[in-house]
C-alpha positions in Angstrom: -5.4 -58.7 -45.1 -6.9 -62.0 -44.5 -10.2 -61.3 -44.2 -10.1 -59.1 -47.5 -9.0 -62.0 -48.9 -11.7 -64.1 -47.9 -14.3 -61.7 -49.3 -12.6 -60.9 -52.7 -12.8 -65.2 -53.0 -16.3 -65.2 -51.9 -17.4 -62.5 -54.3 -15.5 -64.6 -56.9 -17.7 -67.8 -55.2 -20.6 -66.1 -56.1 -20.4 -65.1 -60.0 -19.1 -69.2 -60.1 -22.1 -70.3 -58.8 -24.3 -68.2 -61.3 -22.3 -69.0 -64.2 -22.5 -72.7 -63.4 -26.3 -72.5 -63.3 -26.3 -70.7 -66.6 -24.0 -74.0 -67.9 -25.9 -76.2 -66.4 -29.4 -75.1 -68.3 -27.8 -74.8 -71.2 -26.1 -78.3 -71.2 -29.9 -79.4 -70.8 -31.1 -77.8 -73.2 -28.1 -79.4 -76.3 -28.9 -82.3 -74.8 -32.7 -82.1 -76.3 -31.1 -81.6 -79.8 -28.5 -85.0 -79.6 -30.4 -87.7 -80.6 -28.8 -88.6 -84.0 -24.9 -88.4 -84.4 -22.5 -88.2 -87.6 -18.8 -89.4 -88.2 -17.0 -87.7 -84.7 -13.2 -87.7 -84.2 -11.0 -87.7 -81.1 -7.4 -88.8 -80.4 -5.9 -91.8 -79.7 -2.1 -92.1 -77.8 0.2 -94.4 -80.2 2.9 -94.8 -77.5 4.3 -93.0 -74.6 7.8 -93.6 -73.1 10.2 -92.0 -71.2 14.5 -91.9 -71.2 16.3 -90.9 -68.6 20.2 -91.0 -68.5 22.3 -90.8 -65.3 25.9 -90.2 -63.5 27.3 -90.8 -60.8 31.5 -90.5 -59.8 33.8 -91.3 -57.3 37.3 -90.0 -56.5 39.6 -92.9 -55.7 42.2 -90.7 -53.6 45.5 -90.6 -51.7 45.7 -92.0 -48.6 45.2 -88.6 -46.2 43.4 -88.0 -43.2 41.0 -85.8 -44.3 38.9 -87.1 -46.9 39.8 -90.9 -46.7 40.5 -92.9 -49.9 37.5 -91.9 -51.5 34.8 -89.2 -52.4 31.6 -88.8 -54.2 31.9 -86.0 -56.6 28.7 -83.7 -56.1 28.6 -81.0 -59.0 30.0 -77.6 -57.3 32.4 -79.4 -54.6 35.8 -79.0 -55.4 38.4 -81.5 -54.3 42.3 -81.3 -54.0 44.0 -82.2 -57.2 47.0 -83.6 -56.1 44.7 -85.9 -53.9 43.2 -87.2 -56.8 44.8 -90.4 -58.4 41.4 -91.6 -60.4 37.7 -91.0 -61.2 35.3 -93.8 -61.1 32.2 -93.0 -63.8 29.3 -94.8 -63.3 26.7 -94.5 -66.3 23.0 -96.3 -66.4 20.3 -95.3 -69.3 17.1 -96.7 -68.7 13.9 -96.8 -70.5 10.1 -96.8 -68.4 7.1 -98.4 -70.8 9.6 -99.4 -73.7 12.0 -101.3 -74.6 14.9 -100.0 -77.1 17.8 -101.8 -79.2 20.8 -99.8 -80.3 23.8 -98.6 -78.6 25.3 -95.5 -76.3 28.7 -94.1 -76.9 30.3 -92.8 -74.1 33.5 -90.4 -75.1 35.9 -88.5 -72.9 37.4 -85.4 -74.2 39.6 -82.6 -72.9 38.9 -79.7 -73.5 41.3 -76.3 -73.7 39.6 -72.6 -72.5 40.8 -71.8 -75.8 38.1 -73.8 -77.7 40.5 -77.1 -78.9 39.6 -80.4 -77.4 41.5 -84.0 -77.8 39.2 -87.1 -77.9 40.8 -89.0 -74.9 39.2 -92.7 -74.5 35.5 -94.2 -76.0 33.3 -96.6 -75.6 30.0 -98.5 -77.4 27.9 -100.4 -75.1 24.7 -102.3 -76.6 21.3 -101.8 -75.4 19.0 -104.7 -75.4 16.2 -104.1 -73.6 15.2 -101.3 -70.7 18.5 -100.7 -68.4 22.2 -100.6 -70.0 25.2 -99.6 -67.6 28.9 -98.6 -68.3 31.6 -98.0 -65.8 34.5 -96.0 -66.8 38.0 -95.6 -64.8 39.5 -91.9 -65.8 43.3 -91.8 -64.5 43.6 -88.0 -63.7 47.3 -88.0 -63.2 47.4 -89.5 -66.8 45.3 -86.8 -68.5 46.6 -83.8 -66.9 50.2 -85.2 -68.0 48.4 -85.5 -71.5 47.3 -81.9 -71.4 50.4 -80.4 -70.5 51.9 -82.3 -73.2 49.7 -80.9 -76.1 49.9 -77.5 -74.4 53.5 -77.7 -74.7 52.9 -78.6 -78.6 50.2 -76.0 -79.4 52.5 -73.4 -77.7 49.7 -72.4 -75.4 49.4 -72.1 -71.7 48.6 -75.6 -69.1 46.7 -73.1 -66.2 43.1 -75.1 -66.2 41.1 -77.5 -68.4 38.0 -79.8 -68.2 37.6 -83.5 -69.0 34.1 -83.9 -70.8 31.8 -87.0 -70.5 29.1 -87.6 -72.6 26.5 -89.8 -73.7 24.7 -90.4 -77.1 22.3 -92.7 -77.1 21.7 -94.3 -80.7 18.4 -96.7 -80.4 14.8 -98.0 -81.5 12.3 -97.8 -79.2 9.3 -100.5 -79.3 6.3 -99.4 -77.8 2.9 -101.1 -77.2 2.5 -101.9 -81.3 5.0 -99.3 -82.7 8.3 -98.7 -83.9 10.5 -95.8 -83.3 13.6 -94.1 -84.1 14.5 -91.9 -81.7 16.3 -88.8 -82.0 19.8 -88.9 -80.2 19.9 -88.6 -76.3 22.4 -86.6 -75.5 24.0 -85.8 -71.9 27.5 -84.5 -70.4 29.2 -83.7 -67.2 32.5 -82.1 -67.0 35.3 -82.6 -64.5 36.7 -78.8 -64.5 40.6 -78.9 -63.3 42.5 -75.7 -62.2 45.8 -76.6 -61.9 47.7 -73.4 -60.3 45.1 -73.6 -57.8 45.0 -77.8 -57.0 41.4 -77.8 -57.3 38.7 -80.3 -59.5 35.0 -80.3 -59.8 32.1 -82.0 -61.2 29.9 -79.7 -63.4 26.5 -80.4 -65.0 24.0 -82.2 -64.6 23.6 -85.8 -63.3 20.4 -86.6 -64.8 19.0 -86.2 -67.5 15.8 -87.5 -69.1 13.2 -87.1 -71.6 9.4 -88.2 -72.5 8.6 -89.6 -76.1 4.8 -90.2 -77.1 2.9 -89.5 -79.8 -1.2 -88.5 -80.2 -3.0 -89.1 -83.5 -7.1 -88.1 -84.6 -8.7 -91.1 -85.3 -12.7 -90.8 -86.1 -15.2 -93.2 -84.8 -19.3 -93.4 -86.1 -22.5 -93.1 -83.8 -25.6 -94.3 -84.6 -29.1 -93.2 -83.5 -29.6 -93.3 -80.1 -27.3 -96.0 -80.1 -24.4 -96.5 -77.7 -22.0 -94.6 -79.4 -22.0 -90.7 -77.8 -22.8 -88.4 -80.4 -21.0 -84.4 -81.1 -24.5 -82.9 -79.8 -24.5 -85.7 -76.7 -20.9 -84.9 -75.8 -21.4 -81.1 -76.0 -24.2 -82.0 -73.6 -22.6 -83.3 -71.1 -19.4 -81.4 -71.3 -21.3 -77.9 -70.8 -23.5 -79.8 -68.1 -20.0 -81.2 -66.4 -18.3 -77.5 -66.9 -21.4 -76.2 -64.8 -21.3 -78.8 -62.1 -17.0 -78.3 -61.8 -18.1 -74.7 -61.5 -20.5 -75.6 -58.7 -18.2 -77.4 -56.6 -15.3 -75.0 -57.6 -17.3 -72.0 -56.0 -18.3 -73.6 -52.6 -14.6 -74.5 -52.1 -13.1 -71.5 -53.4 -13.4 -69.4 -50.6 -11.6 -72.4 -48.5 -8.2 -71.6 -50.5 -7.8 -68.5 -48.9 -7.6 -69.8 -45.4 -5.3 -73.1 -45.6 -2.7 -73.0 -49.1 -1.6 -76.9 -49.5 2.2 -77.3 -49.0 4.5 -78.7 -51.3 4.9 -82.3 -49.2 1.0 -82.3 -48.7 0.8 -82.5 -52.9 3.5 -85.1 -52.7 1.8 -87.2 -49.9 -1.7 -86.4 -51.4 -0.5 -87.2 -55.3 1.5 -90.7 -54.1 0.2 -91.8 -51.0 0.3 -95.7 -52.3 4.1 -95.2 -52.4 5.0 -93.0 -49.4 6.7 -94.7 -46.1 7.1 -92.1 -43.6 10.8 -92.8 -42.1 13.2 -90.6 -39.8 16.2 -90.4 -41.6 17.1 -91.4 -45.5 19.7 -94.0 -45.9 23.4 -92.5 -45.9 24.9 -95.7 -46.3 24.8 -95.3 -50.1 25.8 -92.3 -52.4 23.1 -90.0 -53.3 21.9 -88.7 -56.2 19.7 -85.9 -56.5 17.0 -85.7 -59.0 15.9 -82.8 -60.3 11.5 -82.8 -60.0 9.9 -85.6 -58.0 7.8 -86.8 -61.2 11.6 -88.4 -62.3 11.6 -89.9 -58.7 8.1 -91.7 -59.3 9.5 -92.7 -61.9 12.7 -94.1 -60.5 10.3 -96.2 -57.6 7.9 -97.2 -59.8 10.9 -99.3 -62.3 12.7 -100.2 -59.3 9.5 -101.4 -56.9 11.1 -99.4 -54.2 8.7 -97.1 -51.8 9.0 -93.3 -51.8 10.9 -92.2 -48.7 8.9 -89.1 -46.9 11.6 -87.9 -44.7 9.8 -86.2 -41.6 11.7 -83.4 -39.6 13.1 -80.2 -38.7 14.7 -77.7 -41.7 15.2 -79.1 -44.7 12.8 -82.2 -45.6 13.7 -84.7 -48.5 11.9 -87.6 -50.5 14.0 -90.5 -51.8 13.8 -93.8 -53.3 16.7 -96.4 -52.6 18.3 -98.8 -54.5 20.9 -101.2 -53.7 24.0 -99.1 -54.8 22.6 -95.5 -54.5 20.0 -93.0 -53.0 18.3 -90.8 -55.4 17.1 -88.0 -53.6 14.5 -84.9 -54.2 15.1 -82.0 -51.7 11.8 -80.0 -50.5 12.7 -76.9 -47.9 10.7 -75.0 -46.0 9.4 -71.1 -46.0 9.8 -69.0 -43.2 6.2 -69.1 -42.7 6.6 -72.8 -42.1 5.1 -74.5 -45.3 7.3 -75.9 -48.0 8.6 -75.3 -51.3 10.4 -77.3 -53.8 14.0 -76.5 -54.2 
């Protein structure tokens, strides 16, 4: 199977390297025909930015012998109910290449099965500048005493419910020379309660983010044999570039089919300047996992932090550490041994 393989990218090696030769002559010969120019456009980026809004929550319980006084929530863990006495939200927003002014409001709501809600507790908190944080302290005995009670009104039945969180972030970005109004970010988690059955859990997700930017045409002149490229000069060399790609692409072709680079070879190979190879990542801290490692880059490259290339047997993670939490990326491998992204 191998070997066919080998031959079918070899075969495909071949044609590449004719077709590149073809390119090649021809970029030579539109390069004879570029040596005067006219008006040429291209593009320009006017700003690129990126959002990225997070949660994180903690159940302050009971005292027990089981869990301790406290828990991270992790979305799809259930904890006890009656264990439960509150819930510690933690909520940053930050902002990488930008900085924004405007505001996040951060509502709590519960939320019947049967489609009614009840706007619970909320909160404004300014942004000025490229990080904004809010802490929020839910009292879960409280709520579910407050759902019962407009259960009771509404005549309808007090078997499970969910407390919603979310975010809206209301702000103008400035970027490089520009001035934006963004359209609302929006983000919420849910704390689903079951009541018959003494269970809560976090559902959603934790992180959220999104990329702004914006490209325009601009035009630029060229002049005669001057230094500006011309529309004949640049379809020169592109054709000519094309043809040398396919060059190099057909010698190492055939190479793909005998080695296929794993997922943590990419990583190492795309961010070597900010990989440290360690043992073990930190558990001294709660984790938060992130859902693509470009948001993790991301993450190390505001904080200064390294990327943590954790190195062993079954599953194999990247994270970058802060001082209150781990934000962790989770890579596991294939039977055959190489990895995949989870």
């Amino acid at each position: 199977m191998v070997r066919g393989t080998e031959l079918r990218y070899s075969a495909a090696a071949v044609a590449l390297l004719a077709a590149s030769l073809v390119l090649v002559a021809l970029g030579a010969s539109l390069g004879l025909g570029a040596y005067s120019s006219y008006a040429q456009a291209g593009t320009r980026t006017l700003y690129s930015f990126d959002r990225i809004s997070m949660f994180s929550a903690v159940y302050s319980l009971r005292p027990n012998d089981v869990y301790g006084t406290s828990w991270r929530a992790e979305p799809g863990k259930t904890m006890y109910l009656s264990l439960v006495r509150d819930v510690r939200v933690s909520y940053t927003y930050q902002v990488l290449n930008a900085r924004e002014s405007g505001y996040v409001r951060i509502a709590v709501t519960i939320r019947h099965p049967d489609g009614w809600s009840k706007l619970v507790e909320v909160r404004s908190v300014r942004i000025n500048g490229s990080q904004t944080t809010a802490v929020l302290n839910l009292s879960i005995p409280r709520i579910v005493e407050e759902f019962k009670r407009l259960c009771s009104e509404v005549g309808a039945r007090s078997t499970d419910f969910s407390i919603g969180i979310t975010s809206a972030v209301y702000a103008r970005a400035r970027a490089g020379n520009s001035t934006i109004s963004e359209k609302p970010l929006v983000h919420t988690i849910y704390l689903s309660i079951d009541i018959p059955n003494n269970r809560v859990v976090l559902v959603g997700n934790e992180t959220v983010s999104d990329h702004v930017s914006k490209v325009v045409r601009v035009k630029r002149s060229a002049s005669f044999l001057g230094a500006e490229m011309s529309p004949g000069q640049a379809m020169a060399y592109s054709v000519a570039a094309l043809g040398s790609g396919a060059v190099g692409l057909g010698i190492a072709l055939p190479m793909v089919a005998r080695r296929r680079e794993s997922s943590t070879e990419r990583i190492e190979r795309r961010y070597r300047d900010l990989i440290i190879s360690v043992d073990e990542i930190p558990s001294d801290r709660p984790w938060i996992r992130v859902s693509n490692p470009e948001d993790l880059v991301k993450l190390a490259k505001l904080l200064e932090s390294p990327l943590l290339l954790e190195r062993g047997d079954g599953v194999r993670r990247i994270a970058v550490a802060s001082r209150s939490y781990v934000y962790v990326y989770e890579l596991e491998p294939r039977e055959d041994g190489s990895d995949v992204d989870r």
